[in-house]
N, CA, C and O atoms as CSV, one atom per row, in Angstrom:
chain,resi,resn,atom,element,x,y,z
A,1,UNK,N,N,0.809,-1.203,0.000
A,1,UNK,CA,C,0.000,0.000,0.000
A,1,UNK,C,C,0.850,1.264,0.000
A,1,UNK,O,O,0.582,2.255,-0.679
A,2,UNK,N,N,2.093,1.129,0.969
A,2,UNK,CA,C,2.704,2.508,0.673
A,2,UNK,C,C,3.291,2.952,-0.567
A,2,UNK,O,O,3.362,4.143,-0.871
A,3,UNK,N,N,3.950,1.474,-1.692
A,3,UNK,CA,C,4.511,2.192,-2.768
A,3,UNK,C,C,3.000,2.709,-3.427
A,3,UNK,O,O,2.835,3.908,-3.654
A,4,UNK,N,N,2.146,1.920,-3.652
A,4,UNK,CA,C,0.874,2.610,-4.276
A,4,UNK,C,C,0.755,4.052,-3.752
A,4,UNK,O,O,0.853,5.069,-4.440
A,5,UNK,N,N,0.550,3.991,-2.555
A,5,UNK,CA,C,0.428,5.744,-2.710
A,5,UNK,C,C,1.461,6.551,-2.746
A,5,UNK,O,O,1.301,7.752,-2.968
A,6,UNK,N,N,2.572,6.054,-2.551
A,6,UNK,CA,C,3.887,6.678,-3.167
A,6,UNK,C,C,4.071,7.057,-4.704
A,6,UNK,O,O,4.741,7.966,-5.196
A,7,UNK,N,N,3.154,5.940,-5.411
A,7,UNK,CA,C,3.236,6.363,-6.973
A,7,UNK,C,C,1.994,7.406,-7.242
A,7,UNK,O,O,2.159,8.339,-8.028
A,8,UNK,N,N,0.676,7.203,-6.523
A,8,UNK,CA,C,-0.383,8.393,-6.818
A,8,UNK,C,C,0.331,9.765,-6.689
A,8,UNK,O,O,0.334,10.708,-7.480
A,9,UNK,N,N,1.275,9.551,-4.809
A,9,UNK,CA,C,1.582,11.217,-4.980
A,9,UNK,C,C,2.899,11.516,-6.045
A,9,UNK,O,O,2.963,12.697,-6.384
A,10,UNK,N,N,3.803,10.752,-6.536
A,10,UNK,CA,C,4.115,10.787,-7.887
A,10,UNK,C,C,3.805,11.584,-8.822
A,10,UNK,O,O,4.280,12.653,-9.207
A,11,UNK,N,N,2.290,10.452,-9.401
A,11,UNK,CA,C,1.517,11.331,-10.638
A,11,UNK,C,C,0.784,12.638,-10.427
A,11,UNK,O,O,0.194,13.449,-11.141
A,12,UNK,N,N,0.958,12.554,-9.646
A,12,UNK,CA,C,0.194,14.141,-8.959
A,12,UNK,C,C,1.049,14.991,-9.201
A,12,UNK,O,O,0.691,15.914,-9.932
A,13,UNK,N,N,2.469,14.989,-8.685
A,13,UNK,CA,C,3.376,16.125,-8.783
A,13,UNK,C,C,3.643,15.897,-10.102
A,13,UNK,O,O,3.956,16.942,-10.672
A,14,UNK,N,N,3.640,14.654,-11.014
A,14,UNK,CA,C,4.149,15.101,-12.500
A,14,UNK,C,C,3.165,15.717,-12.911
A,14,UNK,O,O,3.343,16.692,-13.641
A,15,UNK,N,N,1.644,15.234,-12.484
A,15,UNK,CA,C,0.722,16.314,-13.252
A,15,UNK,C,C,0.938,17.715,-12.818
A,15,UNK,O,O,1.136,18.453,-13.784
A,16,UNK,N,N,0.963,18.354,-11.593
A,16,UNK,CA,C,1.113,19.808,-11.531
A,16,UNK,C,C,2.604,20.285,-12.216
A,16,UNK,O,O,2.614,21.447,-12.619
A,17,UNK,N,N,3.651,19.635,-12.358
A,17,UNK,CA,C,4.555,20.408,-13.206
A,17,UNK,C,C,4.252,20.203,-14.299
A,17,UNK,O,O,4.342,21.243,-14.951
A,18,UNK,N,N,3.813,19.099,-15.069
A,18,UNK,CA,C,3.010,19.569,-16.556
A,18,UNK,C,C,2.221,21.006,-16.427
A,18,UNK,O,O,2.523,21.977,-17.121
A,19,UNK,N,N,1.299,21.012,-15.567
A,19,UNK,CA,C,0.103,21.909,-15.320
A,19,UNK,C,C,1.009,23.598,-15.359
A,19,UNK,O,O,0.628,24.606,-15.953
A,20,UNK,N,N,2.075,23.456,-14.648
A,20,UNK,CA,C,2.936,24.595,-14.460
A,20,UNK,C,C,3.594,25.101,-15.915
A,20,UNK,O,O,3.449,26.096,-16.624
A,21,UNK,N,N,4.296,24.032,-15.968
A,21,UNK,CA,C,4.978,24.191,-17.264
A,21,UNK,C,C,4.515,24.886,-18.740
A,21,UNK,O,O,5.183,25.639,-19.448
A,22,UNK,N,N,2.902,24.286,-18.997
A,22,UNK,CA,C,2.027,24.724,-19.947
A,22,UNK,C,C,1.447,25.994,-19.476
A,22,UNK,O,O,1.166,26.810,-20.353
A,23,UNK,N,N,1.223,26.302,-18.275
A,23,UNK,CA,C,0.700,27.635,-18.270
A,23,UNK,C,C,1.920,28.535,-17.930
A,23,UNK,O,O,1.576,29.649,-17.535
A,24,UNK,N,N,3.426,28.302,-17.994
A,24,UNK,CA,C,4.206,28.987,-17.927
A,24,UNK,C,C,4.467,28.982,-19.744
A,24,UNK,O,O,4.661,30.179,-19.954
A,25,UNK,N,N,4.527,28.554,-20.564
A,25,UNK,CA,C,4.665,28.578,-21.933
A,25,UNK,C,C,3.201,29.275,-22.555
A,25,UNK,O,O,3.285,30.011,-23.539
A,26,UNK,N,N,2.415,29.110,-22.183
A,26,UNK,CA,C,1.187,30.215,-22.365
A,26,UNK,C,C,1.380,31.776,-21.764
A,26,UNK,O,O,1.075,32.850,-22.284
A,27,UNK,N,N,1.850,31.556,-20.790
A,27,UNK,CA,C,2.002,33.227,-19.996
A,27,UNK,C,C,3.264,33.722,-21.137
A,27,UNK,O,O,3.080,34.820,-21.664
A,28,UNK,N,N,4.534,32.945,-21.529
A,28,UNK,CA,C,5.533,33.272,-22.253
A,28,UNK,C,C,4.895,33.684,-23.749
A,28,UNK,O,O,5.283,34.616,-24.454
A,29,UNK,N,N,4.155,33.040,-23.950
A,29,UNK,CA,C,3.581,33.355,-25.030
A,29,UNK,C,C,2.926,34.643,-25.361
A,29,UNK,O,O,3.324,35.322,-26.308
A,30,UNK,N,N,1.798,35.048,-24.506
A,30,UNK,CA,C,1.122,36.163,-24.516
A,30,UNK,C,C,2.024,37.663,-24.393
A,30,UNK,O,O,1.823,38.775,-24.883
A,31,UNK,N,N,3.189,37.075,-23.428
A,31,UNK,CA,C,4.123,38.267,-23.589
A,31,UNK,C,C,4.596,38.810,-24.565
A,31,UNK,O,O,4.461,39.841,-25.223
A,32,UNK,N,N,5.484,37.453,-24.519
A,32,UNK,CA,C,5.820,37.762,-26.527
A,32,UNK,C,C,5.614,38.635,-27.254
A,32,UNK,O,O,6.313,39.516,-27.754
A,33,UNK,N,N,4.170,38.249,-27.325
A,33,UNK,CA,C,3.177,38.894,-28.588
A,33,UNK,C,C,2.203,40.505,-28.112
A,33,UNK,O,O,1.473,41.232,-28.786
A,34,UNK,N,N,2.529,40.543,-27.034
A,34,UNK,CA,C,1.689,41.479,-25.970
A,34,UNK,C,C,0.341,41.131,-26.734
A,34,UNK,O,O,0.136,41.361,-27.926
A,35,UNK,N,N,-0.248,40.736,-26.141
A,35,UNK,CA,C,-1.614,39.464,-26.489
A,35,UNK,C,C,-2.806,40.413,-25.691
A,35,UNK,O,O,-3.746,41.003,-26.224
A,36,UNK,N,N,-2.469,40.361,-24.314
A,36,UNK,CA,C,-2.733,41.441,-22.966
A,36,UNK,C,C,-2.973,42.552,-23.276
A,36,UNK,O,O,-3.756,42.996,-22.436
A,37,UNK,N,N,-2.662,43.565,-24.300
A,37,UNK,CA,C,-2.150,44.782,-24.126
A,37,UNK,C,C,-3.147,44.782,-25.597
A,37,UNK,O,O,-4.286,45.242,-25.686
A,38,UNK,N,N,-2.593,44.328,-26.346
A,38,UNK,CA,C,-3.398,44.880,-28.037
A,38,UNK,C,C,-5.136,44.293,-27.924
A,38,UNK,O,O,-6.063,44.783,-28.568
A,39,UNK,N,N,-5.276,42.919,-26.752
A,39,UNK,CA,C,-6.758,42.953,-26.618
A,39,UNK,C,C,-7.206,44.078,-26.044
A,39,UNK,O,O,-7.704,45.078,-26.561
A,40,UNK,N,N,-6.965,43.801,-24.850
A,40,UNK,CA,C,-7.118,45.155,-24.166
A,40,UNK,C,C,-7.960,46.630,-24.801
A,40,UNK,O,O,-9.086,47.087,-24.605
A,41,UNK,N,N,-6.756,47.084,-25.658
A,41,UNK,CA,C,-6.592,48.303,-26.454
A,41,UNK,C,C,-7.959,48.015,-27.648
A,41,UNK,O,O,-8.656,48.981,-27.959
A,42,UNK,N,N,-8.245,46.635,-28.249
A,42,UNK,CA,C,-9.266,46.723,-29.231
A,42,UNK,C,C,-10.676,46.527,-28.376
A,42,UNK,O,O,-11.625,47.027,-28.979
A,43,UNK,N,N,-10.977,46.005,-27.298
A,43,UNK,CA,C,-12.225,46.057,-26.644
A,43,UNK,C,C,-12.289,47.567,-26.625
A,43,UNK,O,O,-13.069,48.193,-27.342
A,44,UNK,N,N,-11.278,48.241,-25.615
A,44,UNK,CA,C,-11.514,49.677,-25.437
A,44,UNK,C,C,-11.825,50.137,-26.066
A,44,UNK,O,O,-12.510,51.103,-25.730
A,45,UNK,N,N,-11.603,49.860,-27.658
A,45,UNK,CA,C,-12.408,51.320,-28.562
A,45,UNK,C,C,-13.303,50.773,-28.861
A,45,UNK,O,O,-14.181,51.610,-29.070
A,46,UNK,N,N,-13.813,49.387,-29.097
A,46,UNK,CA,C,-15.682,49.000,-28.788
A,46,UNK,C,C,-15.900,49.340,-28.119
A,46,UNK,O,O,-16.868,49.911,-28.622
A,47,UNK,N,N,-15.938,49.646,-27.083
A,47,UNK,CA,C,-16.395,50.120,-25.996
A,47,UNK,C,C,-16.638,51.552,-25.822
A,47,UNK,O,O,-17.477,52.038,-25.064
A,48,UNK,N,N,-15.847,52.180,-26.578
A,48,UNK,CA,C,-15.874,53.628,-26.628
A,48,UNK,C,C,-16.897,54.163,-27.814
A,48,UNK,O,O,-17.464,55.253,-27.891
A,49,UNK,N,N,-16.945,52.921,-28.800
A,49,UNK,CA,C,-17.847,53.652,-30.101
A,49,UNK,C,C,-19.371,52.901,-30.064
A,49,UNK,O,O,-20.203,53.099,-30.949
A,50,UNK,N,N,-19.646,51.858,-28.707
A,50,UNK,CA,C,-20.591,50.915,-28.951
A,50,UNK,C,C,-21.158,50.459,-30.005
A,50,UNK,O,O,-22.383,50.583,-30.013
A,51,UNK,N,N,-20.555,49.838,-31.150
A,51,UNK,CA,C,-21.750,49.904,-31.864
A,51,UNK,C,C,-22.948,48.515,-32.048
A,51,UNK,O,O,-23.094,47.679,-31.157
A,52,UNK,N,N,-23.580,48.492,-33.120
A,52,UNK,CA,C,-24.254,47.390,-32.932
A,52,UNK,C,C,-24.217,46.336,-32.703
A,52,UNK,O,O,-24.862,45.595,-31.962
A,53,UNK,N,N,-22.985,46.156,-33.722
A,53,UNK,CA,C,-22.257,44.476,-33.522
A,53,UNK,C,C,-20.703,44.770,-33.258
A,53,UNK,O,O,-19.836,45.258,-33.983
A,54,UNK,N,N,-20.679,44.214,-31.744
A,54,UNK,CA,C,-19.483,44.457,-31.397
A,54,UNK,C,C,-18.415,43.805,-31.540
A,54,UNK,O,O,-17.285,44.229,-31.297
A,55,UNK,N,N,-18.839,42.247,-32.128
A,55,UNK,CA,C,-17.940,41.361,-32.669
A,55,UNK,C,C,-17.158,41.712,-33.763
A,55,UNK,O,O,-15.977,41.459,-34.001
A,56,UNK,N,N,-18.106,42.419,-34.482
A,56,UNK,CA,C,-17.509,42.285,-36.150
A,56,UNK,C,C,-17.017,43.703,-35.958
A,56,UNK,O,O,-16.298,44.006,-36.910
A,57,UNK,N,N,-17.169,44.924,-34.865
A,57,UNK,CA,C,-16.458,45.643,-34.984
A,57,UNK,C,C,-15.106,45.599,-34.185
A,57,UNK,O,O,-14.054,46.187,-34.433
A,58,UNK,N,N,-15.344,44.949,-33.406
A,58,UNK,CA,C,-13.988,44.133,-32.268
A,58,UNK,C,C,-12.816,43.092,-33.696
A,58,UNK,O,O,-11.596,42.946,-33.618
A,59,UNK,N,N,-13.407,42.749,-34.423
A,59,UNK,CA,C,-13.006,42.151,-35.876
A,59,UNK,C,C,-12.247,42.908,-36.754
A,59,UNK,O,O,-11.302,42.451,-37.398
A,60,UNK,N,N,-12.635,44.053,-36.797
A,60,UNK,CA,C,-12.180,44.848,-37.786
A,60,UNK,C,C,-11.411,46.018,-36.904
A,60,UNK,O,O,-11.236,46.994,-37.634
A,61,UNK,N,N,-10.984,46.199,-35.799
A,61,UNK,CA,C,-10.056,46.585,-35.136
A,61,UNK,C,C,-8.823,45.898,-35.161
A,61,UNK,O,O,-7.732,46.307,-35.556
A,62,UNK,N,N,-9.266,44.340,-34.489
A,62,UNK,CA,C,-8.109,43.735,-34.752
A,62,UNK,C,C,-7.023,43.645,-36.084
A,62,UNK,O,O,-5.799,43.519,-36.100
A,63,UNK,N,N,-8.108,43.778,-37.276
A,63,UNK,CA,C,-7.798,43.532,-38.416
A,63,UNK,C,C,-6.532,44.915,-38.874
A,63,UNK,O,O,-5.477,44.794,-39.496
A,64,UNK,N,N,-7.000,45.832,-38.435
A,64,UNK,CA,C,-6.648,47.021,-38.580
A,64,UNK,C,C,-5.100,47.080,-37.533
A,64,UNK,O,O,-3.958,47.475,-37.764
A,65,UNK,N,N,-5.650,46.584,-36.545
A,65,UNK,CA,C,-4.041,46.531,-36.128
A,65,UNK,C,C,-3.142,45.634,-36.794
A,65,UNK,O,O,-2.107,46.087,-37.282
A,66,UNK,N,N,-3.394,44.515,-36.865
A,66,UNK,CA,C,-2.817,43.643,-38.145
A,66,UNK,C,C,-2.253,44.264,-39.205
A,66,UNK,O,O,-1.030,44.363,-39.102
A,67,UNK,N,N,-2.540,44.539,-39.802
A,67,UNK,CA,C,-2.386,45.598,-40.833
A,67,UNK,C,C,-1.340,46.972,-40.387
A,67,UNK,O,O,-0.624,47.398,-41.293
A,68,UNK,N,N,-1.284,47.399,-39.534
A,68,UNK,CA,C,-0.405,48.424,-38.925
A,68,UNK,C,C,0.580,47.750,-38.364
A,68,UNK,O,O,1.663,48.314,-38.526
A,69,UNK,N,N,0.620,46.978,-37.897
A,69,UNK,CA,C,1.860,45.885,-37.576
A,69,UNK,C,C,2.598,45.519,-38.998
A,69,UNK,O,O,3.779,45.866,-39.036
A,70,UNK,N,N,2.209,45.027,-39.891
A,70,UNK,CA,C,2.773,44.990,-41.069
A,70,UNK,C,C,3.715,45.344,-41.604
A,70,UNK,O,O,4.584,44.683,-42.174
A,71,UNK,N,N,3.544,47.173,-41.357
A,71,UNK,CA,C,3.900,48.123,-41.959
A,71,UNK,C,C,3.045,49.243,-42.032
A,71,UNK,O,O,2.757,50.008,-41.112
A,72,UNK,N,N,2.515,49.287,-43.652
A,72,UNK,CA,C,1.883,50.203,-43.685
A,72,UNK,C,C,0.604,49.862,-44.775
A,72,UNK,O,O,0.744,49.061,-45.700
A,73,UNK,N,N,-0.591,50.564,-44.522
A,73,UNK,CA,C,-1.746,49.965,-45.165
A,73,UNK,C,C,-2.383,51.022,-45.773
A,73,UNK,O,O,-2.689,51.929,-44.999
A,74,UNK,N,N,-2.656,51.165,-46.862
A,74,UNK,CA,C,-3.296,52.697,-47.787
A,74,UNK,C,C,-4.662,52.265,-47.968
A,74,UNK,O,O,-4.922,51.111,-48.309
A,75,UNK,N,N,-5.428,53.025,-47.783
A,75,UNK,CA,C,-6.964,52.908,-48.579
A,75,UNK,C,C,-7.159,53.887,-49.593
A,75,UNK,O,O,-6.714,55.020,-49.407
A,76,UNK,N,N,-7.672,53.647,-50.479
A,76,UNK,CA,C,-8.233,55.111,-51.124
A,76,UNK,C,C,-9.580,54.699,-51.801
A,76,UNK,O,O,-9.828,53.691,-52.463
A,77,UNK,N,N,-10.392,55.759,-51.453
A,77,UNK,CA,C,-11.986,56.033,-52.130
A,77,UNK,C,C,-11.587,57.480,-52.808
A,77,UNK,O,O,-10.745,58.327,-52.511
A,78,UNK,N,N,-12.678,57.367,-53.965
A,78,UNK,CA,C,-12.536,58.048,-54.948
A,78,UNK,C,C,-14.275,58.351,-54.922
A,78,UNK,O,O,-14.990,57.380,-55.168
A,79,UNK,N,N,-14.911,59.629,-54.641
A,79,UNK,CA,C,-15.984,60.106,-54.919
A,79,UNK,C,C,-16.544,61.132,-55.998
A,79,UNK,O,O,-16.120,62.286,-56.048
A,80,UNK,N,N,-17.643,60.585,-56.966
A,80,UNK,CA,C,-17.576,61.865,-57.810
A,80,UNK,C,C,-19.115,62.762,-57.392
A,80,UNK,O,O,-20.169,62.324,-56.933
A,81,UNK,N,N,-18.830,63.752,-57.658
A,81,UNK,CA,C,-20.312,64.475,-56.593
A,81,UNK,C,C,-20.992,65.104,-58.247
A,81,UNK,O,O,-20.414,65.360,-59.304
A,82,UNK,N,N,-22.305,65.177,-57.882
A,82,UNK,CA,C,-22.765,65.275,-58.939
A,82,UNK,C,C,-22.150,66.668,-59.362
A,82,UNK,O,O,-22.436,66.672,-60.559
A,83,UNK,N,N,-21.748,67.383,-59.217
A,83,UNK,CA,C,-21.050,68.963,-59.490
A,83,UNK,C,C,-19.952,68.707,-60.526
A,83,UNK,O,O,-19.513,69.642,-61.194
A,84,UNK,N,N,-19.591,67.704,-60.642
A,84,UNK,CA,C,-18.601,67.263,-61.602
A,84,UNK,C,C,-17.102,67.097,-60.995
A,84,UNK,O,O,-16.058,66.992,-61.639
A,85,UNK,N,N,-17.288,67.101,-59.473
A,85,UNK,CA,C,-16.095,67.488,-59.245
A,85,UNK,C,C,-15.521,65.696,-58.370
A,85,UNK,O,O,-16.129,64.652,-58.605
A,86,UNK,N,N,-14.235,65.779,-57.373
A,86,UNK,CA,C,-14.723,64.618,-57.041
A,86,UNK,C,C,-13.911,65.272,-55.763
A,86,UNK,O,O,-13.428,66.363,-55.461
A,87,UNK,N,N,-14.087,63.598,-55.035
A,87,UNK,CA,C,-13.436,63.342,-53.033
A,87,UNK,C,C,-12.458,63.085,-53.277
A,87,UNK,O,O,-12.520,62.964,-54.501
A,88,UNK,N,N,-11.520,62.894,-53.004
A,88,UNK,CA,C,-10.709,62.036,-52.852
A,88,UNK,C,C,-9.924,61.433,-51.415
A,88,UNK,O,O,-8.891,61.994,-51.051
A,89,UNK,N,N,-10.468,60.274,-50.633
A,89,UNK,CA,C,-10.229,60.478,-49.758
A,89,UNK,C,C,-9.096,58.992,-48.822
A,89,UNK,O,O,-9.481,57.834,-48.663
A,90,UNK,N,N,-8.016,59.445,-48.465
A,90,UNK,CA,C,-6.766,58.281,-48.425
A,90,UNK,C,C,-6.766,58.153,-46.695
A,90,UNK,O,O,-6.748,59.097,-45.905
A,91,UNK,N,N,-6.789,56.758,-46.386
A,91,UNK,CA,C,-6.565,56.933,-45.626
A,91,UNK,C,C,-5.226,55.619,-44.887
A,91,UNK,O,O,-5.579,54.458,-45.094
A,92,UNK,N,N,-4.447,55.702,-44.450
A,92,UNK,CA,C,-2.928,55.766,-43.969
A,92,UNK,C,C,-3.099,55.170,-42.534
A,92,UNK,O,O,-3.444,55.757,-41.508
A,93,UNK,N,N,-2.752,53.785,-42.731
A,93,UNK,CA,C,-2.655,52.895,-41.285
A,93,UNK,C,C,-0.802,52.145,-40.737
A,93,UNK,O,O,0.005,51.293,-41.111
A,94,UNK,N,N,-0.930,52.916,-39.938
A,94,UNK,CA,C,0.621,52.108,-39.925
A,94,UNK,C,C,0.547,51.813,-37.650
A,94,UNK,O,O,-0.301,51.905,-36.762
A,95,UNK,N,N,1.756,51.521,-37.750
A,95,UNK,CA,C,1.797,51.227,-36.133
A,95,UNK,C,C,1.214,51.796,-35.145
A,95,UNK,O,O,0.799,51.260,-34.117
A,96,UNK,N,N,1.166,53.154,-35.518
A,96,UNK,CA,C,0.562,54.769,-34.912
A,96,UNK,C,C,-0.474,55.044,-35.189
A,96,UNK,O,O,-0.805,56.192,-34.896
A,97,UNK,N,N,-1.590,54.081,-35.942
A,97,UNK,CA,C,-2.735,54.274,-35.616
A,97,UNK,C,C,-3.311,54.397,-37.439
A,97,UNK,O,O,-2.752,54.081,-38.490
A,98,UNK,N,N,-4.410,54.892,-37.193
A,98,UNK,CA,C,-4.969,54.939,-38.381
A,98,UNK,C,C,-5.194,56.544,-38.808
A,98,UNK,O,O,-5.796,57.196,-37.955
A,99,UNK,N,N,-4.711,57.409,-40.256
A,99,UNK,CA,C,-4.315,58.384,-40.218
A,99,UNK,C,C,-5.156,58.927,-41.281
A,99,UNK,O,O,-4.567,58.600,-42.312
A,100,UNK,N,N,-6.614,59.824,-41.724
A,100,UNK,CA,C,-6.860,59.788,-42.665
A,100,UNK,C,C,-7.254,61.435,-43.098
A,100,UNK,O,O,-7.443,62.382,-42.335
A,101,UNK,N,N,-7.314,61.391,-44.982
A,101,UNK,CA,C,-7.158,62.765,-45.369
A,101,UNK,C,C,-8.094,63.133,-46.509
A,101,UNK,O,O,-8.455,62.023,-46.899
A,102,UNK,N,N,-8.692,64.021,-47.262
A,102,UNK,CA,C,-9.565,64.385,-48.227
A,102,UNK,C,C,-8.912,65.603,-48.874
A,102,UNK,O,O,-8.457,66.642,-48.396
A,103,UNK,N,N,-8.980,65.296,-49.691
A,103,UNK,CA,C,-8.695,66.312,-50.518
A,103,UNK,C,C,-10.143,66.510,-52.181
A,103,UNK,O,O,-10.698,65.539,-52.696
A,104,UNK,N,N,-10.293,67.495,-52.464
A,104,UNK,CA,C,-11.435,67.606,-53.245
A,104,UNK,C,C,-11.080,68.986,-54.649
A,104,UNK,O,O,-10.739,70.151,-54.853
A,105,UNK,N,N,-11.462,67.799,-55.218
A,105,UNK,CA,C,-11.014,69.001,-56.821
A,105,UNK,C,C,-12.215,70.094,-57.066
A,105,UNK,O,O,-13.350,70.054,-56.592
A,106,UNK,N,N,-11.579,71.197,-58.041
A,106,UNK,CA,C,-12.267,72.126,-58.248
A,106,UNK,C,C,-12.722,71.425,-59.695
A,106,UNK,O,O,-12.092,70.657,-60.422
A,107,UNK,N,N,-14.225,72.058,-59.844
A,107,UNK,CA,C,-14.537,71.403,-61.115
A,107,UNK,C,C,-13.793,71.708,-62.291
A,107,UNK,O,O,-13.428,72.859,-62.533
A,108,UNK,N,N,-13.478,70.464,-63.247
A,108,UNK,CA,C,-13.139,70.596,-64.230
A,108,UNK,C,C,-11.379,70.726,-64.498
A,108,UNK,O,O,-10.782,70.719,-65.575
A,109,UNK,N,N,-10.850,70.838,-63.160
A,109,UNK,CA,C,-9.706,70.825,-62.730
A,109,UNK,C,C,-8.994,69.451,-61.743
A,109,UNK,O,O,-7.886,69.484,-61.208
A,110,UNK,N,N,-9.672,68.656,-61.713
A,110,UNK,CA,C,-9.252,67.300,-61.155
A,110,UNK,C,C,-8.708,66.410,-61.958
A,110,UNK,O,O,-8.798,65.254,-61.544
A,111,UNK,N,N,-8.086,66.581,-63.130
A,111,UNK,CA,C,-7.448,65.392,-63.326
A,111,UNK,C,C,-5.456,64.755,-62.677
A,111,UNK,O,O,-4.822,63.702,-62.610
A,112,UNK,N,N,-5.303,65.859,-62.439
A,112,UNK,CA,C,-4.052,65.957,-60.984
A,112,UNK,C,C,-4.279,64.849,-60.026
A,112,UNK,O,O,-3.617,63.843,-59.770
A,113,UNK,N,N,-5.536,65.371,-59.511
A,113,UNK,CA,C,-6.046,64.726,-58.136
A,113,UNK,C,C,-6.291,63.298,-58.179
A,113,UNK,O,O,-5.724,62.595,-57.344
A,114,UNK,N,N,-7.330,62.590,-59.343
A,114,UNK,CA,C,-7.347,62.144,-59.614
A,114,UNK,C,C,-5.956,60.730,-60.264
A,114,UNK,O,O,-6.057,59.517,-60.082
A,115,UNK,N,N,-4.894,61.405,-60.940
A,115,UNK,CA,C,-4.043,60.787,-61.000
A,115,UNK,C,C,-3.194,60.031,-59.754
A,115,UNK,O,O,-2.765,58.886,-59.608
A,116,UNK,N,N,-3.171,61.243,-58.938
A,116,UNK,CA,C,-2.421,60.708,-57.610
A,116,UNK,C,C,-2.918,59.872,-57.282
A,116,UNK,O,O,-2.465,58.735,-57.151
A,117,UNK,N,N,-4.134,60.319,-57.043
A,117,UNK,CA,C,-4.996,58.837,-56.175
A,117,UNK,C,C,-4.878,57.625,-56.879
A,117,UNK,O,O,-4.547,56.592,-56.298
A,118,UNK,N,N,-5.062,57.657,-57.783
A,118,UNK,CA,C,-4.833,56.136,-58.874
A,118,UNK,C,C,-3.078,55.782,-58.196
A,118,UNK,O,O,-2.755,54.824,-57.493
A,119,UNK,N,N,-2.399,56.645,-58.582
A,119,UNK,CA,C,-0.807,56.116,-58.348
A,119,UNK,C,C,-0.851,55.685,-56.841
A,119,UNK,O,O,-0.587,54.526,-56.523
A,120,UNK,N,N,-1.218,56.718,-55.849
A,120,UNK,CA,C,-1.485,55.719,-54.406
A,120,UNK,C,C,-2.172,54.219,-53.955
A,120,UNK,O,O,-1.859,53.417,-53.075
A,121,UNK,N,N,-3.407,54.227,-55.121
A,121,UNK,CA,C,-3.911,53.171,-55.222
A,121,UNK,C,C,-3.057,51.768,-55.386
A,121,UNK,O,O,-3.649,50.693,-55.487
């Protein structure tokens, strides 16, 4: 009887240093990556903009930091207003956040504007 329970308390201590070990390679992990810190930071601005669906906007935060981690991420929309004129509006994601700008032609005088935006595109 004593080696028997000599081997239970055994498997016991190999199970808690498994148990240790894996949640010490999980804690190493999250550091790493600051896991902690960038969730954190994307609830907070759901939270700050509530919107309807907080998943898919909790989604597209993340996504967005993704993307700024990268490097650097360009958008551009191109609006034409019925005046003949157009939007043009870029917007610039990098580590520092998401950075965005408009610029708008005078009629009949946008093909400048227009070009750039294509070449940023």
């Amino acid at each position: 009887q004593a080696s028997h329970a000599q081997a239970l308390v055994q498997q016991e201590l190999e199970r808690q240093q498994a148990r240790t070990a894996s949640r010490a390679a999980v804690e190493a992990y999250v550091k790493k990556h600051r896991l902690d810190k960038r969730l954190q930071d994307a609830v907070n601005e759901v939270v700050q903009i509530r919107p309807e669906e907080p998943m898919q906007a909790l989604e597209g935060v993340l996504s967005r930091q993704s993307a700024a981690r990268s490097g650097l991420a360009v958008r551009v929309v191109i609006a034409s207003q019925r005046t003949g004129t157009h939007v043009v509006r870029v917007t610039l994601v990098n580590h520092y956040g998401e950075f965005a700008g408009a610029a708008c032609s005078v009629q009949g005088e946008d093909s400048e504007l227009l070009q750039a935006a294509a070449a940023a595109a």
